[in-house]
N, C-alpha and C positions, 0 to 999 in steps of 0.2 A: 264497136261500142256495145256493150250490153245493153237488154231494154231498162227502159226508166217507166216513171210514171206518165210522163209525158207521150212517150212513145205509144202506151197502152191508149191511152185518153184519145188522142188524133188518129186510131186503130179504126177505120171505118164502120169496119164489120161488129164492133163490141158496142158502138154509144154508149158510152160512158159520161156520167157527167160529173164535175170537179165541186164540191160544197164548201170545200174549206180547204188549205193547204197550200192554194195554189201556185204560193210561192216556191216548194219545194218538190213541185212534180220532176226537176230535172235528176232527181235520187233515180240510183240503178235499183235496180229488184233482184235480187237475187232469184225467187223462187215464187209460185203461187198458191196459200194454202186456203183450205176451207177449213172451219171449226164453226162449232155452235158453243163451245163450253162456253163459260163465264168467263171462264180464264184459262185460256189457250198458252199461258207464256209457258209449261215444263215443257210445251212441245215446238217453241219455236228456234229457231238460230239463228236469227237476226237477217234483216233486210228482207223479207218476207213482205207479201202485198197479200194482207189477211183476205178473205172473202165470207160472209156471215149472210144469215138473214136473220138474226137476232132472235132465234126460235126460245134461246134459254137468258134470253138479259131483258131486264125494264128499262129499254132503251128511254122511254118517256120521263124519267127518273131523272131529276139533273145527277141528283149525287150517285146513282150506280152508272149511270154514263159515264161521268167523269171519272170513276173508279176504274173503269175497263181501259177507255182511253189513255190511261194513268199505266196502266199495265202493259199495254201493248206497247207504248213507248218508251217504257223503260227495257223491255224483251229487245229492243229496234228495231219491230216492226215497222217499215216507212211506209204502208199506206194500209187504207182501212176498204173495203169493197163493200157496200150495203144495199142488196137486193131488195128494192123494194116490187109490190104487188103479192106477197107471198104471207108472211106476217103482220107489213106496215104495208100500206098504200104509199107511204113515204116516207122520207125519212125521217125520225122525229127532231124535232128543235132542238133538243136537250142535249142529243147527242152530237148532232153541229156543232150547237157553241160548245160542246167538249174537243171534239178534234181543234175548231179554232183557236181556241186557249192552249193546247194541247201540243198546238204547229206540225198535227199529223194530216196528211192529206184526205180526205172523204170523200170516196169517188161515188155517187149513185148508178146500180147498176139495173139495166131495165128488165123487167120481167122475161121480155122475150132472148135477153139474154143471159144464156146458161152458163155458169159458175166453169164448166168444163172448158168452152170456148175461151175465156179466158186464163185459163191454167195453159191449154194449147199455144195460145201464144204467146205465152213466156216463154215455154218450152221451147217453141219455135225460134223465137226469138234469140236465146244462149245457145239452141243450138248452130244457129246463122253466125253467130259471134263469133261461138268456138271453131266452126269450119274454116270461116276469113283469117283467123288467127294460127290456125294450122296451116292453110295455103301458104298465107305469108312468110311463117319458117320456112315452108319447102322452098319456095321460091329464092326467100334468102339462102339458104344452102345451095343452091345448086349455083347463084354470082360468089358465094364466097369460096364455093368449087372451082369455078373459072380462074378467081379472080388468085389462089394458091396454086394451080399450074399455071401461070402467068410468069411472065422472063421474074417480074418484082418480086414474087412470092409473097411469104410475110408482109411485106409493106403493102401490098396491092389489096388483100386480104381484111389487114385492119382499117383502110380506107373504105371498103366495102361496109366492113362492122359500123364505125362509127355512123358513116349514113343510113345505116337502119334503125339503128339507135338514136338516131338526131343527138348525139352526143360525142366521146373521144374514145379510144384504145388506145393500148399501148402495150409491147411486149417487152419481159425480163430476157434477159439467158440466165444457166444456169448461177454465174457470179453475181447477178442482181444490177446487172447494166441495162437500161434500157438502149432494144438493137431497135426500135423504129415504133412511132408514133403518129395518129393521126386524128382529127389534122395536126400541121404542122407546131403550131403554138401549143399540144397539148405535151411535148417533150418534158417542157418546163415543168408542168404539173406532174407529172410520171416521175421527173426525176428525184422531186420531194417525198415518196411515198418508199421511196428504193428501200429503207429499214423495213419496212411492212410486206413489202414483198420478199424480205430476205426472210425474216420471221414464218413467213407459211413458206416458204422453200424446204426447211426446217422440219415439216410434217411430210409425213406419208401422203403423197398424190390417188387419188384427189382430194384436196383439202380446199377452201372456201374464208373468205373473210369480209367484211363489209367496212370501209373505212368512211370519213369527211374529207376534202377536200376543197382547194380555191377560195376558203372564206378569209382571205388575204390578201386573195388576187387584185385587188383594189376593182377593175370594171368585170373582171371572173367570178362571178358570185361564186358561192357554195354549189356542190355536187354532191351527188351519191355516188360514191367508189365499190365496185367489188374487183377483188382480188381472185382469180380462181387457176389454185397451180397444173401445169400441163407436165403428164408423167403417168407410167402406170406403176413404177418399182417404186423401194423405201425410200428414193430422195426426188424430189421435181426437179425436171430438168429445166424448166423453164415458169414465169405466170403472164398470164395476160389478165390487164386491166381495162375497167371499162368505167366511164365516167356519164352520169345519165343527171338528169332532174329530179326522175321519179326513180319509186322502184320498177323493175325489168315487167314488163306483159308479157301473155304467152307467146305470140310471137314475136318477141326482143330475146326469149329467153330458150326458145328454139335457136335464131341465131348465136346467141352466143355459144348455145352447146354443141352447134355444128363449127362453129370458130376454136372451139377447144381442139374437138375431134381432130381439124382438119391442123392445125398447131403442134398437135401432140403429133401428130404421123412429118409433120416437118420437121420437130425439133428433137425427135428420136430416130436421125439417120443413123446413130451408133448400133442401135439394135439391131436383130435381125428381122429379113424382110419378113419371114413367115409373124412378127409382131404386126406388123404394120398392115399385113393380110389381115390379121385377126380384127384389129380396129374398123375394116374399113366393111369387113364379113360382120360384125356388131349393127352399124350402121344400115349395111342389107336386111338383115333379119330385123331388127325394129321396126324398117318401113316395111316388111313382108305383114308383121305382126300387125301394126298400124292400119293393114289395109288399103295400102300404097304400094301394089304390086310395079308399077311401071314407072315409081321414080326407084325402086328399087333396082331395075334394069339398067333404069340410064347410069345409077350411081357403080352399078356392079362393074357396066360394063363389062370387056371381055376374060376378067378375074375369076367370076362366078358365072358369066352369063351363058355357056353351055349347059350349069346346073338347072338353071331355070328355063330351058327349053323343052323337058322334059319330064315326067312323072317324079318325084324325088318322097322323100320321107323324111320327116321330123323325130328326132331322138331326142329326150333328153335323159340324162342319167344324174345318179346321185353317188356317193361314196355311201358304203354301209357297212357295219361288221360282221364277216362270212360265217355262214352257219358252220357250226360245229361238226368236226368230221371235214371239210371242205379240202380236198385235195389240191398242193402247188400255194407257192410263195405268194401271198398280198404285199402288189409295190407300194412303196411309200407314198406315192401321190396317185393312187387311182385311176382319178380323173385326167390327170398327166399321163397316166401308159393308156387309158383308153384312145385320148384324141390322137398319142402316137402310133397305136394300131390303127385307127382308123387311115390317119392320113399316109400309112404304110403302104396299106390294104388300095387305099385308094392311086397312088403312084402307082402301084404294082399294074392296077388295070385300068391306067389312064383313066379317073376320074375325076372332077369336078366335084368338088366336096367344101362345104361352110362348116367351122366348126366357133361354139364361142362361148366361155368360159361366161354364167352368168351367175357369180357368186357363188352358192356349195356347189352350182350344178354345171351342165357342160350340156351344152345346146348342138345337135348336129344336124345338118340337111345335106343329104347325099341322096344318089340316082336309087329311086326304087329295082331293087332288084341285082344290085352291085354288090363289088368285092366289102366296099366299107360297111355296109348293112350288116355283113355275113358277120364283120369283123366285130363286132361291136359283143357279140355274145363267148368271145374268147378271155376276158378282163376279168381276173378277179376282185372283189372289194366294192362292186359298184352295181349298183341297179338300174332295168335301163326299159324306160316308156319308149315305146311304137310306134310311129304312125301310123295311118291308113296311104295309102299313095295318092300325093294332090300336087298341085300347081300352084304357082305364084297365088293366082287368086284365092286358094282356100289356106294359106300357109297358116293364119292366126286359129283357123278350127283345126286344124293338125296338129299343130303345139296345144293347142286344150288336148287333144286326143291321147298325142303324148305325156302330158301330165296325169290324165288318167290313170294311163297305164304303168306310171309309174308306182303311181300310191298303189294301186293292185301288186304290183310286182315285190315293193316293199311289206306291204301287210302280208306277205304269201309267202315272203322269203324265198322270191323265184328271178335269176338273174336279169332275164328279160321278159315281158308280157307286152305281145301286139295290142294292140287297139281292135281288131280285128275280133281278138281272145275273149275283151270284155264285150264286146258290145252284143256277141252271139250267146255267150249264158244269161242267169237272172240276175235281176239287182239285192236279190235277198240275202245273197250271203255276205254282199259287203256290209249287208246293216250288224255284222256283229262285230265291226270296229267299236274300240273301247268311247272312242270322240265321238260313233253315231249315237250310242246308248248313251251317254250322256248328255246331248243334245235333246235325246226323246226322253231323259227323264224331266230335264228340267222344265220343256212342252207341257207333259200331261202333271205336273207335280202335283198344280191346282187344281186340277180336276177331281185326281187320288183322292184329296185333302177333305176334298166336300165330300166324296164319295165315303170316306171316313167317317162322316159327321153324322151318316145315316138320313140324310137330308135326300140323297139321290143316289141314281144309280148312271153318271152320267159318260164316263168310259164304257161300260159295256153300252149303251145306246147309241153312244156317237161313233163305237166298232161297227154296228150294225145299220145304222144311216151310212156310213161313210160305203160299207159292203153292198150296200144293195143302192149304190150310186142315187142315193138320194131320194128316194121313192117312200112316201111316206108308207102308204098302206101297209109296203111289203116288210117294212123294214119295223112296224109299227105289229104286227103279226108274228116275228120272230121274238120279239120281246114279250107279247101275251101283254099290251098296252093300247090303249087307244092312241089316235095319230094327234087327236089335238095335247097328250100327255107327251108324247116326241117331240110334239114341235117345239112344249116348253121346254122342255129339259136342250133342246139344242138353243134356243133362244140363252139358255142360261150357260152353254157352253161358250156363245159368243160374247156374254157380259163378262165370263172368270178369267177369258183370256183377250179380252178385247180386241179379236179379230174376228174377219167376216166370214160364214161359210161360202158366202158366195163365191169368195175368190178362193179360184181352181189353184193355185199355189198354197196355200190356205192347206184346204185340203189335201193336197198331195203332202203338205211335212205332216197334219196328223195321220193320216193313214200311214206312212213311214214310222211313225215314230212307234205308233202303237204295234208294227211288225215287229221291230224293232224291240221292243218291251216285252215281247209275247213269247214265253217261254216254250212254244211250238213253231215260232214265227207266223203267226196268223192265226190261231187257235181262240183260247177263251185268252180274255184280256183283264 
């Protein structure tokens, strides 16, 4: 369960105390924000546990309390956090009977407890939720693994689903017959739906649908139906359905997507096995990706599991149009004659090789150092990111790595680029991608604009703060300015763009950006 407000309130560590609301402390929380505006709602997204010390409202005011109040609940905001010892010794009445009226909850938060302490354990908190929620898929995939090599298959499978689901399945074939249902009474309701199922048969797989159901059933109340067809060609060969109360949670909806997975590789024995390889190499590398190196073992099994015994390398590649002058034939499908070189390359020298089409791109993990590596820079029409050589455990920073290198590879119009490549030059010359200079113009636009106005000179001051990493005197001396004239002008840098210099990320996009602008790359600005 996500935290509530309840869950915060009975938080030992925070004492918190409850003014008004109390009836609704059981609301989830989404998120924990601080603001001091008056009116915080362009910045909120709802379900938010506001936190305040009412440095900018007359909280004592019944009518500007009740005005704030008014706003925050209509934003759905579900709880209000008011620090007192800071601006109020406490909270004032006014504002009380606003949230009471209001039926938002008003938690008093005490002095010695810090606004941050409480954003931690929200965070804490969804992050606990989201972990429990992802074990639980994993754990559900690997009985609905068991339960699809089982003598029952299918049947054994959606018996599985349904009890994760505390709800029914049910599966189509390709004619729209229902071949097994669970539990048993849920045939009947399956069979009613048969038109709905035939109608997404009808769509390119994967396709998706959301129906009603049982509001008939006389003691079968009504359900939530989703349809979701099993295939990866122009016709579904098959759908499975599922019957629940509610809509699906993360972990209901990890199950089902490992119930499709494991579906689709049953109900497409027609194809060939190198398909059913590729699904099942899908699967591997998500949970590589994921950062589940060792359900990724159990799941590979001995398919892929020599690849991962060993140093391997992350490719991914793209289809592109070959520079001009480019010597030899561009195949029709690219990315189709690469993964067949690679996995050419790789029979040739007995290797172990994942490859998996992930939409324009073609994801590959082979042994660092192998035939398929080598193979990979023989393909015309396609561009191809590098990894650095890693293991199970770094598989998701090696696929960042090979993404890198692919954007490199594509900006350069060079077939292949290691990771290796980028990370040993500088980062200056990527800043003259068309998307970074437009990024950095629309940064400093505001800056420009005043600087324009003759009001300031705030770009060349914030080049030379930022250059002399923050040091007033020094940076206040290249200018021919005094340091208390710097500080303003940067104080006025964080008001036009309302962000903080404090934060190192901050800084690192304006100094980027202004390279970036600088028609020396770092020169006068």
């Amino acid at each position: 369960m996500p935290p509530t407000l309840a869950s915060l309130v009975h938080h030992s560590a925070l004492k918190l105390g409850v003014l008004a609301g109390r009836d609704r402390l059981e609301t989830p929380v989404r998120w924990a924000h601080v603001s001091e505006l008056p009116d915080p709602v362009p910045w909120m997204d709802g379900g938010e546990l506001l936190l305040t010390t009412a440095l900018q409202i007359d909280a004592e005011d019944p009518a500007a309390a009740h005005g704030y109040v008014r706003r925050l609940v209509r934003a759905g905001v579900v709880g209000l956090g008011f620090a007192v010892g800071v601006n109020y010794e406490q909270v004032p009445g006014a504002l009380v009977e606003a949230a009471e009226a209001e039926g938002l909850p008003l938690l008093e938060v005490p002095r010695r407890t810090p606004f941050i302490a409480i954003t931690k354990a929200v965070s804490a908190a969804i992050a606990a939720d989201q972990y429990r929620a992802v074990t639980a898929g994993f754990e559900a995939q690997r009985e609905l693994t068991r339960a699809a090599l089982s003598p029952e298959g299918p049947a054994a499978l959606l018996a599985r689903l349904a009890a994760h689901l505390d709800g029914w399945a049910a599966l189509y074939d390709a004619s729209g017959a229902v071949v097994a249902a669970a539990p048993d009474w849920a045939a009947r309701r399956a069979a009613r739906l048969g038109a709905d199922a035939g109608r997404l048969r009808e769509k390119p797989a994967p396709a998706t649908a959301v129906v009603g159901s049982g509001a008939d059933d006389g003691d079968e109340g009504g359900d939530r139906v989703e349809l979701q067809s099993l295939g990866s060609g122009r016709r579904a060969r098959g759908v499975l359905a599922v019957g629940t109360g509610a809509p699906l949670g993360t972990a209901e909806r990890y199950a089902v997507q490992s119930a499709i997975a494991l579906l689709t590789l049953t109900t497409e024995r027609s194809r060939a096995l190198q398909d059913a390889e590729q699904r099942l190499g899908a699967a591997v590398l998500h949970m590589l990706l994921a950062g589940e190196p060792e359900h990724a073992r159990t799941v590979a099994g001995e398919l892929y599991g020599t690849l991962l015994d060993a140093p391997f390398r992350v490719l991914v590649a793209e289809a592109v149009t070959p520079a001009e002058g480019s010597e030899g034939a561009v195949p029709d499908d690219p990315l189709g004659a690469l993964a067949d070189a690679v996995d050419t390359a790789a029979s040739r020298g007995a290797e172990a090789v994942l490859a998996v089409p992930e939409g324009a791109r073609l994801v590959v993990l082979a042994p660092d150092g192998g035939a398929a590596v080598a193979a990979c820079a023989g393909v015309l029409g396609v561009a191809v990111g590098l990894s650095a050589p890693t293991g199970p455990a770094g598989a998701a920073a090696a696929h960042r790595q090979a993404e890198q290198a692919l954007s490199v590879a594509r900006r350069r119009g060079r077939a292949l680029v290691e990771h290796e490549d980028v990370a040993a030059g500088s980062v200056l010359p990527l800043l003259a991608d068309d998307a970074v200079r437009a990024f950095a113009d629309g940064m400093l636009r505001a800056l420009r604009q005043h600087d324009e106005t003759g009001r300031g000179d705030l770009v060349r001051s914030l080049h030379a703060w930022l250059s002399r990493h923050g040091q007033w005197d020094a940076a206040a001396a290249d200018l021919g300015v005094h340091r208390h004239t710097l500080r303003y002008r940067m104080r006025r840098v964080e008001e036009i763009l309302g962000r903080s210099l404090d934060d190192p990320d901050v800084r690192m996009e304006l100094w980027l950006a202004l390279k970036a602008t600088s028609p020396s790359g770092g020169g006068n600005v």
